[in-house]
C-alpha positions as CSV (number, residue, x, y, z in Angstrom):
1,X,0.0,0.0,0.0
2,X,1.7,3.2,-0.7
3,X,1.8,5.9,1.2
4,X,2.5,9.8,0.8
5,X,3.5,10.5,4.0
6,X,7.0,11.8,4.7
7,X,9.5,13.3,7.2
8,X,12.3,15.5,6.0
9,X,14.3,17.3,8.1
10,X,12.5,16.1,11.6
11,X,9.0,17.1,9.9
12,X,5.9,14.9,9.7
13,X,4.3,15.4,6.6
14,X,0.9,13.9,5.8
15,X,1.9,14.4,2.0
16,X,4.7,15.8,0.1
17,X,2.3,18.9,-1.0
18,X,3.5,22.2,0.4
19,X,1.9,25.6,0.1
20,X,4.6,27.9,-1.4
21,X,5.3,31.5,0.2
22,X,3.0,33.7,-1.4
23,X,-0.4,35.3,-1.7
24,X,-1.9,31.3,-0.8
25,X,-0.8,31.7,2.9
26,X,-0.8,36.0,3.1
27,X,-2.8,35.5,6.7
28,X,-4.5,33.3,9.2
29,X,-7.4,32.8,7.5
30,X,-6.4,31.3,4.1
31,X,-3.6,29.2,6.1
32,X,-6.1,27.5,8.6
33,X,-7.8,26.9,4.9
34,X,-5.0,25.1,3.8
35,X,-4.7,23.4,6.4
36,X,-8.2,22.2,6.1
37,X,-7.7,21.2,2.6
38,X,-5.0,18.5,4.1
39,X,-1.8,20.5,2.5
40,X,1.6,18.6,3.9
41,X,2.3,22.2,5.5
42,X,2.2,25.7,4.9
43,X,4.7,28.1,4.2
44,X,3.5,31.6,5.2
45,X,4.5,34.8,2.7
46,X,7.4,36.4,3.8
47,X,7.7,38.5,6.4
48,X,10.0,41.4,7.3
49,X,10.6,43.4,10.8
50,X,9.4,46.4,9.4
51,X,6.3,46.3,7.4
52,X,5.7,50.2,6.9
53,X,8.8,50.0,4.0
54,X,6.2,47.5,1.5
55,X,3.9,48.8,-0.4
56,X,2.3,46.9,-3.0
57,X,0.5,48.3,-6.5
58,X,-2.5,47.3,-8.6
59,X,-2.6,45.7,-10.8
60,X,0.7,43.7,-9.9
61,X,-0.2,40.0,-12.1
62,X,-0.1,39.3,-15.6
63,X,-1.0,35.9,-17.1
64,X,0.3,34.3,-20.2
65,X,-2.4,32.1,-22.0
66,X,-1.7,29.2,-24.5
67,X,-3.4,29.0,-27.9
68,X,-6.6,28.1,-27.1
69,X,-7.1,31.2,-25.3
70,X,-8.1,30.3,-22.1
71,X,-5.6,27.8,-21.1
72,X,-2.6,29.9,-18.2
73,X,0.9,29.2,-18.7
74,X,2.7,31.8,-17.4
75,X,1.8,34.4,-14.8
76,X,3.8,37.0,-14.0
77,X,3.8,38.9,-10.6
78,X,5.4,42.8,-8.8
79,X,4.0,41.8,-5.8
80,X,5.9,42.5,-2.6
81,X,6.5,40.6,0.8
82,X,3.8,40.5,3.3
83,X,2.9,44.4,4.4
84,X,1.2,43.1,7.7
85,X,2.3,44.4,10.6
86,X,5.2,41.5,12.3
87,X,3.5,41.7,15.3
88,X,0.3,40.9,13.7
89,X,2.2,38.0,12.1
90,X,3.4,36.7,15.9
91,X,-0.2,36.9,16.9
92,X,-1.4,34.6,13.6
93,X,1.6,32.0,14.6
94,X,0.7,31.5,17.7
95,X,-3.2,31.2,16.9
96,X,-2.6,29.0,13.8
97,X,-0.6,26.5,16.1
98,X,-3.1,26.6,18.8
99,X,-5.1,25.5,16.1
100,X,-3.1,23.1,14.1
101,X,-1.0,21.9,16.4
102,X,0.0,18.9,14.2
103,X,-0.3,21.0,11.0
104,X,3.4,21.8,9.7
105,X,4.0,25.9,9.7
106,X,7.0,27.4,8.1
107,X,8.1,31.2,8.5
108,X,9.7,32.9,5.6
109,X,11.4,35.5,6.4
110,X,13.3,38.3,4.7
111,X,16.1,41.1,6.2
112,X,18.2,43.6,5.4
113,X,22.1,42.9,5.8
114,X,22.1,43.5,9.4
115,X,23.0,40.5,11.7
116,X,21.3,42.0,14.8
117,X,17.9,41.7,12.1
118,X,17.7,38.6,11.2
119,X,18.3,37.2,14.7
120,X,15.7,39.0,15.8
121,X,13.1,38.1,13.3
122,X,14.5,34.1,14.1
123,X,14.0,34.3,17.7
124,X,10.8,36.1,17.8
125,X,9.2,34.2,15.1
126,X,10.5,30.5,16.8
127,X,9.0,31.8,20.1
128,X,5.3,31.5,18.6
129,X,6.4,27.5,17.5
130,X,6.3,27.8,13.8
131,X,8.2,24.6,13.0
132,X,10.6,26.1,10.7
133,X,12.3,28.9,8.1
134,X,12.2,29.6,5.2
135,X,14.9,32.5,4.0
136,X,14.0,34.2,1.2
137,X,17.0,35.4,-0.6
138,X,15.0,35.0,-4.2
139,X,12.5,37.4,-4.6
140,X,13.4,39.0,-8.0
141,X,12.0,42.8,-8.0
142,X,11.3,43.5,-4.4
143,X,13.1,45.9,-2.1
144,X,16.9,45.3,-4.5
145,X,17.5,49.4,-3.0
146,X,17.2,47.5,0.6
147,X,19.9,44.4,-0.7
148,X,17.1,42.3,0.1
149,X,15.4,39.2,-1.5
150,X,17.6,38.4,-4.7
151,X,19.6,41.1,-4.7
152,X,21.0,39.2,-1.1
153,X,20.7,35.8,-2.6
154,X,23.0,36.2,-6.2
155,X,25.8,36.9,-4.0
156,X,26.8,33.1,-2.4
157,X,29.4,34.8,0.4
158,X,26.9,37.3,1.6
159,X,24.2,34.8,1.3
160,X,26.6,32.1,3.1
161,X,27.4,34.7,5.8
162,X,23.6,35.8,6.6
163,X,22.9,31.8,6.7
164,X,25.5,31.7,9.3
165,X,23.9,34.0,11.5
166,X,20.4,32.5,11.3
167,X,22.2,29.2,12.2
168,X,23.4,30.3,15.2
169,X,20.3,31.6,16.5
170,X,17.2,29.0,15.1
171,X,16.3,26.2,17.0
172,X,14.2,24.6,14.3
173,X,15.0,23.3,10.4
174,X,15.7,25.8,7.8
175,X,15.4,26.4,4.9
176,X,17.3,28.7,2.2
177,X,15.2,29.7,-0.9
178,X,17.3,29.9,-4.2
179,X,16.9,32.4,-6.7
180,X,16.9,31.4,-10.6
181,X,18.5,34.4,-11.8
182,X,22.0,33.4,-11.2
183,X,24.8,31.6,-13.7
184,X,24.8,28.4,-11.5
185,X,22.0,28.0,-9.2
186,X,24.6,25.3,-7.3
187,X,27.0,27.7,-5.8
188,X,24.5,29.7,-3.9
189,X,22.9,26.7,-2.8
190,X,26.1,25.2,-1.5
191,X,26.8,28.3,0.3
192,X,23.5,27.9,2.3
193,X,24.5,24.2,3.0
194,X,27.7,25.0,4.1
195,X,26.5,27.4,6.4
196,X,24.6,24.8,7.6
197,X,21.0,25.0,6.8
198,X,18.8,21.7,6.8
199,X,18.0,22.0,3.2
200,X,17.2,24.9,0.2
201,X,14.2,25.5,-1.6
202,X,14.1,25.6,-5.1
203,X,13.3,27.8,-8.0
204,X,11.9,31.2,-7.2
205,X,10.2,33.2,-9.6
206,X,12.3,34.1,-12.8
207,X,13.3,37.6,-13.4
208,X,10.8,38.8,-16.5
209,X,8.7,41.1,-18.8
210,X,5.0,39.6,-19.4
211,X,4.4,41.1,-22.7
212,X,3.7,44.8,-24.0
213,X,0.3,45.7,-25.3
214,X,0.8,46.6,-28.7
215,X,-2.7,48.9,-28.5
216,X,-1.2,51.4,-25.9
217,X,2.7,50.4,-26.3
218,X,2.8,50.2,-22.8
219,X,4.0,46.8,-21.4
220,X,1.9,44.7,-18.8
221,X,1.2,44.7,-16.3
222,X,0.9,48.9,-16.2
223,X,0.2,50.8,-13.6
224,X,0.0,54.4,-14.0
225,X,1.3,53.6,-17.7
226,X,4.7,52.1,-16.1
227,X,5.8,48.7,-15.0
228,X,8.9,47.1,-13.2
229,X,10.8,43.7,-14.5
230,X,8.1,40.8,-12.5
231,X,9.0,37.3,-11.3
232,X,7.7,34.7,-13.7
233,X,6.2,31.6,-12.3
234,X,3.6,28.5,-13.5
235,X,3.9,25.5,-15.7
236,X,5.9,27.6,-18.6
237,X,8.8,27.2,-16.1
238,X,8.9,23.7,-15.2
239,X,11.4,22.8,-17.8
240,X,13.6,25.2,-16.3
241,X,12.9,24.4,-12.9
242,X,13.4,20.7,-13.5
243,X,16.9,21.6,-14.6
244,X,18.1,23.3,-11.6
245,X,16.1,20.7,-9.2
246,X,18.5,18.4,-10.7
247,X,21.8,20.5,-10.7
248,X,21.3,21.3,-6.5
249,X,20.3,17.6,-6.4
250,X,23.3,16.1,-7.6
251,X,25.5,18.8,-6.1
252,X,23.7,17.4,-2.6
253,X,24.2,13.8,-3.6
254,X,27.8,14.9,-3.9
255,X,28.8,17.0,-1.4
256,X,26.0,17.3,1.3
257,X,24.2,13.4,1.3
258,X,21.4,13.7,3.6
259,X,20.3,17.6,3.7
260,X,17.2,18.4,1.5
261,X,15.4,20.0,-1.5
262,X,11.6,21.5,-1.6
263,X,11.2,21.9,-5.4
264,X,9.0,24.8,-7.1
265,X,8.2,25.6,-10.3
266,X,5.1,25.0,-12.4
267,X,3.7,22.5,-10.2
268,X,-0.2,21.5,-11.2
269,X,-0.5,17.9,-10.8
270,X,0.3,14.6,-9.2
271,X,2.7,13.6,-12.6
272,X,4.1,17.3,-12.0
273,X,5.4,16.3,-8.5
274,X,6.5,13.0,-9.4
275,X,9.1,14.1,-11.7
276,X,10.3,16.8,-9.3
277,X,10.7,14.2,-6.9
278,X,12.5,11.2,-8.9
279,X,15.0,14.6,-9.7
280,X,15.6,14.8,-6.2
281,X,12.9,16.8,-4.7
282,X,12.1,15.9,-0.9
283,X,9.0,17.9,-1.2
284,X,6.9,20.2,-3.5
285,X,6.0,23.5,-3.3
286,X,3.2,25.7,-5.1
287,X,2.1,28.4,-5.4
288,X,0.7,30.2,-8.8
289,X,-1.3,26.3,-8.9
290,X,-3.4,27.4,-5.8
291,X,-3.7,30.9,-7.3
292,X,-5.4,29.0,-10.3
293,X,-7.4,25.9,-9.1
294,X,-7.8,26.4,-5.4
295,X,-6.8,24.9,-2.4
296,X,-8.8,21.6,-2.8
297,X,-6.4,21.0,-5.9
298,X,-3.9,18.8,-3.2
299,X,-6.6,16.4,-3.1
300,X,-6.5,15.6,-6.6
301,X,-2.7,15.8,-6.8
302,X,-2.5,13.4,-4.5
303,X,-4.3,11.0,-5.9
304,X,-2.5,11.1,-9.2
305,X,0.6,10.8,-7.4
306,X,-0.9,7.5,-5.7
307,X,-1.5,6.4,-9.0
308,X,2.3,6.8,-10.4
309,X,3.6,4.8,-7.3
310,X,1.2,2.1,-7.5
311,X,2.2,1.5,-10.9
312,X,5.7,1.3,-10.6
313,X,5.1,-0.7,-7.1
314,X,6.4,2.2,-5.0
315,X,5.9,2.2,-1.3
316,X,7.3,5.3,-0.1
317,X,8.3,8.7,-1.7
318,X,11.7,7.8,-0.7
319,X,11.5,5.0,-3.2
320,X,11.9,6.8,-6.4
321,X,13.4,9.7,-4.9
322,X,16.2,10.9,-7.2
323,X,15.7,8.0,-9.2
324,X,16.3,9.8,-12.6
325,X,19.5,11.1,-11.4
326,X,21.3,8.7,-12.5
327,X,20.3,9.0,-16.6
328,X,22.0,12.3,-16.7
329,X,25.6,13.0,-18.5
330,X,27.8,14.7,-20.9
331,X,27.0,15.8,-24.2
332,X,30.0,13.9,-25.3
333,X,29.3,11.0,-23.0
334,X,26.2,10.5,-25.2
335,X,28.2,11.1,-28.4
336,X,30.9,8.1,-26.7
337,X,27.8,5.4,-25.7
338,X,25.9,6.5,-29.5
339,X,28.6,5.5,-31.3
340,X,29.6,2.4,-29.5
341,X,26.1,1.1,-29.8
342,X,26.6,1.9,-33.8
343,X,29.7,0.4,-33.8
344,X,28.3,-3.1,-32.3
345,X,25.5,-2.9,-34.6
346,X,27.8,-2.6,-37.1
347,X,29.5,-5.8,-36.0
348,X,26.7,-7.6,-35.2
349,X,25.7,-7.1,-38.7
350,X,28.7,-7.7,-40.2
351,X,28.4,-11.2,-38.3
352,X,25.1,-12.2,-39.6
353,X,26.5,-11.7,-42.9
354,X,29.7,-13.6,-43.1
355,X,27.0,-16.6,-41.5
356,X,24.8,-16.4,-44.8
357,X,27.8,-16.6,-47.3
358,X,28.6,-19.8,-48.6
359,X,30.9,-21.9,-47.3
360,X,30.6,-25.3,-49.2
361,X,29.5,-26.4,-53.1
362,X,26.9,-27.9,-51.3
363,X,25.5,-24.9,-49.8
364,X,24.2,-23.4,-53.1
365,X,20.2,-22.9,-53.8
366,X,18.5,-21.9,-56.9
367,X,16.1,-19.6,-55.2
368,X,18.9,-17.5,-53.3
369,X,21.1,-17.9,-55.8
370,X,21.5,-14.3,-56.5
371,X,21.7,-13.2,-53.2
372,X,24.2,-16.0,-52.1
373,X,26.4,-14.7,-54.9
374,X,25.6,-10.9,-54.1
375,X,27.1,-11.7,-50.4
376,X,30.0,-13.4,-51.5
377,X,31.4,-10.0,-53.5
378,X,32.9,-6.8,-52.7
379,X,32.0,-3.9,-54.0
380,X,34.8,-1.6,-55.8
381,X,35.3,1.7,-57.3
C-alpha cells in the first residue's frame, strides 16, 4: 500500500504537497484553509521586521495564455513581501498552532544585511512555535534598494554569511530559498548548506517582462502607464525548474548526502510532482497552482501521485526519490555510448552476414542464388 506521507528534516508530513510563500498563505485565514484542505504544511509569505517599507500596487499579475485562449501558462507577478504588521504575524503563529497543532507551519522571512535583524526576526518568530524557516534570498523585484530578497541571494558569500547568523540563532530546520537568476544555481545553494542549513528551496520566480500591449505600447502589467521587470512563475517554467532541481540535487548527492530539497516551479498535478521528486525533490511547493485551481487542488494531486507509485510498485516517496538522477551526462558522454552502440550494430551485422555466405558447393540454392552470390562480393570503385 503506498503511502505519501513523509519526514524531512525532523518534519511529519501527511503528503509531500507544500503551500509555497505567497499570496496562498498572506494570513491566518487562508492558512487554517489550507490546512483544512490537508496541504503537507504551509509556508507563510514572507515577512520582514518592518512592514511600513512595503507597499504593493495594482494591478501587480499578468498571465500568459496558450493557444486556445483560455488555457494559463505563465503568470507573472510585482508583488511585494507580506505588508502586515510582524506583530500581527506573531499573533497569527501563535493562533494558527493553537489551532493546528499537528499542522506543519514554516516562516519565511526576509532582512536587510544586518545580523542583529535577522536574529531577531528568528528568535521572535520561533518563540510563537512555527516549525521552521524559510529565508528568502530570491524574490526577484522587491526591495533590490534595501539588498534584500535576490539582490541578497546572487551573492553566495553574503548569502553564506547571513545563513550563518540565522544558524546560530534557530532552534528549528531551515530552509534557504534559491533564486533562478543566477549563472549556477549550485553555488548559492552550497553556500547555504555549508553554512549549515537543513535544506534549500528551489526555484523562485524568474526575473521577466510579461508582454507589452501593442494597442497602448505600454507593457503589462501597467500601472500608471509604467511597469517594473516581475518574477515569472507557473507550468511555462517547469522545464527550467526541472533543470536546476537536478543541478542542487546532484550537487547534494555529492557533497551534502542527507540535507534536503523542496522543489517549485510549475507544479499542477500529481505527474508534475512526481518528476520533481525522482530529480531529487524531498517535497513540493506551489504556489501560482493554488492561485489558479484552489486549495482543494492537493486532493487531486494526491491521488495522481498515488497512481504513479502504484504503478511502478512504489511504497514510499523515498523509493523513487532521485531515481532519474542517475540517466543524466555529458553531451559527449552520449556522443561516446551513441557511437559504441553503432559500432556493435555494425559488428553484429557484419556477423550475420559472413553466416549467410557460402561456405561449401553444397550450400548453393536456386532460389537465393543471387543473393548468395551478391554476399560473396565486394563492392569496388
Amino acid at each position: 500500500m503506498s503511502t505519501l506521507a513523509t519526514t524531512v528534516d525532523g518534519l511529519k508530513l501527511p503528503n509531500p504537497f507544500i503551500i509555497g510563500s505567497g499570496p496562498p498563505g498572506t494570513n491566518l485565514n487562508v492558512i487554517t484553509r489550507a490546512f483544512r484542505e490537508g496541504w503537507g504544511a504551509v509556508i507563510a509569505k514572507t515577512i520582514s521586521l518592518d512592514s511600513s517599507k512595503v507597499i504593493n500596487v495594482t494591478p501587480r499579475y499578468a498571465k500568459l495564455h496558450g493557444s486556445d485562449g483560455k488555457d494559463i501558462v505563465g503568470w507573472e507577478n510585482i508583488e511585494l513581501i507580506s505588508d502586515r504588521p510582524f506583530n500581527i504575524w506573531l499573533d497569527e503563529f501563535r493562533k494558527c498552532k493553537d489551532q493546528f497543532p499537528e499542522g506543519v507551519l514554516i516562516a519565511s522571512i526576509m532582512e536587510e544585511y544586518n545580523r542583529d535583524a535577522w536574529i531577531e526576526i528568528v528568535e521572535r518568530c520561533q518563540d510563537t512555535g512555527v516549525d521552521a524557516f524559510e529565508l528568502n534570498f530570491s524574490c526577484p523585484h522587491g526591495l533590490p534598494e534595501r539588498k534584500m530578497g535576490a539582490a541578497m541571494g546572487e551573492n553566495p558569500e553574503i548569502l553564506e554569511e547571513v545563513s550563518g547568523w540565522v544558524m546560530a540563532a534557530a532552534k528549528k530546520p531551515v530552509w534557504a530559498k534559491m533564486t533562478p537568476n543566477v549563472t549556477r544555481i549550485e553555488d548559492p545553494s552550497r553556500a547555504a548548506l555549508r553554512a549549515g542549513c537543513q535544506g534549500v528551496s528551489a526555484i523562485n520566480t524568474i526575473r521577466s517582462v510579461m508582454a507589452v500591449n501593442l494597442d497602448t505600447l505600454r507593457p503589462e502589467p501597467t500601472v500608471e502607464g509604467y511597469t517594473t521587470p516581475g518574477g515569472y512563475s507557473c507550468k511555462a517554467v517547469r522545464p527550467i525548474a526541472l533543470r536546476m532541481v537536478m543541478e542542487i540535487a546532484t550537487m547534494i548527492r555529492r557533497e551534502f548526502p542527507g540535507r534536503s530539497l523542496s522543489a517549485i516551479g510549475g507544479i499542477e498535478t500529481g505527474a508534475d510532482a512526481a518528476q520533481f521528486i525522482l530529480l531529487g525533490g524531498d517535497t513540493t511547493q506551489v504556489c501560482t497552482g493554488v492561485m489558479k485551481f484552489g486549495y482543494d487542488m492537493v486532493k487531486r494531486m494526491g491521488e495522481e501521485l498515488l497512481v504513479f507509485m502504484e504503478k511502478h510498485k512504489f511504497e514510499t516517496l523515498d523509493d523513487f526519490k532521485g531515481k532519474s538522477l542517475d540517466y543524466f551526462t555529458t553531451h559527449a558522454e552520449l556522443v561516446r555510448m551513441q557511437q559504441e552502440r553503432k559500432a556493435k550494430q555494425k559488428a553484429a551485422a557484419e556477423e550475420a552476414a559472413a553466416k549467410k555466405m557460402i561456405k561449401a558447393d553444397s550450400e548453393w540454392s536456386g532460389d537465393d542464388f543471387v543473393k548468395q552470390s551478391q554476399a560473396l562480393a565486394r563492392d569496388t570503385n
